[in-house]
C-alpha positions, 0 to 999 in steps of 0.5 A, a space after each residue: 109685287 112677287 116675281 110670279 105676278 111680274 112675270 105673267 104681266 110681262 107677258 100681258 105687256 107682250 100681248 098688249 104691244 102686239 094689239 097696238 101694232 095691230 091698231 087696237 088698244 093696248 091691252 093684253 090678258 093672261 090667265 092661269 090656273 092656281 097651279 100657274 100653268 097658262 089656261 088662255 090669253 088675249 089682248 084686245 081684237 076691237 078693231 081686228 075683229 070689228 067686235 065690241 065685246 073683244 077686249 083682251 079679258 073677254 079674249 083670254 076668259 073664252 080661251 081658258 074656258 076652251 082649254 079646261 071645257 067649261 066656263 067656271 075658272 074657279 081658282 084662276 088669276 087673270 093678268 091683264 094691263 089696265 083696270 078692267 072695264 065694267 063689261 070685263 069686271 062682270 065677266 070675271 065675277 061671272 066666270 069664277 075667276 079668284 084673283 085678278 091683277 091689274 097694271 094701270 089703273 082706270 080712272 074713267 072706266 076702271 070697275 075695279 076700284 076706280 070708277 066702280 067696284 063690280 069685282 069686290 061687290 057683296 051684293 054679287 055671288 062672287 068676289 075676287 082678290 084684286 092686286 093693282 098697280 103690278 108695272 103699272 108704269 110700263 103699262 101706262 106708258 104703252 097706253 100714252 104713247 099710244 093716244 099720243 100718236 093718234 091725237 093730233 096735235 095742237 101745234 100740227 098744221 091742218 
């Protein structure tokens, strides 16, 4: 893990801990141009926005888009906390993003080597570099403690 990676999934972590204040889940989303300037970001909008599709990937991947003007995000890198999802994984394939570095790994959904491979797919037109596991303890801690104040427990009286 280089400083450079760290830094950018610190700033993931940020957006994550705000989308869990906000009752979403904890996930949070950078992206940035090969140059390293910030292009957009995100952190998942599910329950804010009453919007499936607002993960903190798709979040981020519509503001960069915005900020540069059009929709290919050829040279970029996102940042995002957990694995992304399948609907995340074939939205960065479709974007032209170039790398994508991830923090904790997803074994029940993660397209990203844990439950599919959509990123790195040589059936695809596109495949992107993939660095997982960048303070994937830290953002599997925010994960956990976040079901577990959601999950009632099993010694709670009902």
């Amino acid at each position: 893990m280089n400083a450079f990676d760290e830094a950018w999934m610190r700033r993931a972590l940020e957006l994550a801990r705000g989308a869990a204040e906000d009752g979403d889940v904890p996930v949070g989303a950078v992206v940035v141009d090969a140059s390293g300037r910030l292009l957009g970001e995100g952190r998942n909008r599910r329950e804010a926005d009453g919007d499936p599709t607002a993960h903190a990937e798709i979040v981020a991947l519509r503001a960069a888009a915005r900020a540069l003007g059009h929709w290919r995000l050829e040279g970029a890198t996102i940042y995002v906390t957990l694995e992304p999802c399948a609907m995340c994984a074939g939205a960065l394939v479709l974007a032209r993003v170039r790398r994508l570095v991830f923090g904790a790994a997803d074994p029940k959904a993660g397209a990203a080597g844990s439950l599919f491979n959509i990123v790195q797919d040589a059936r695809l037109n596109h495949r992107l570099e993939v660095t997982g596991g960048v303070l994937a303890d830290e953002a599997a801690a925010l994960l956990r403690a976040f079901f577990r104040e959601r999950r009632p427990r099993p010694d709670a009286e009902s």
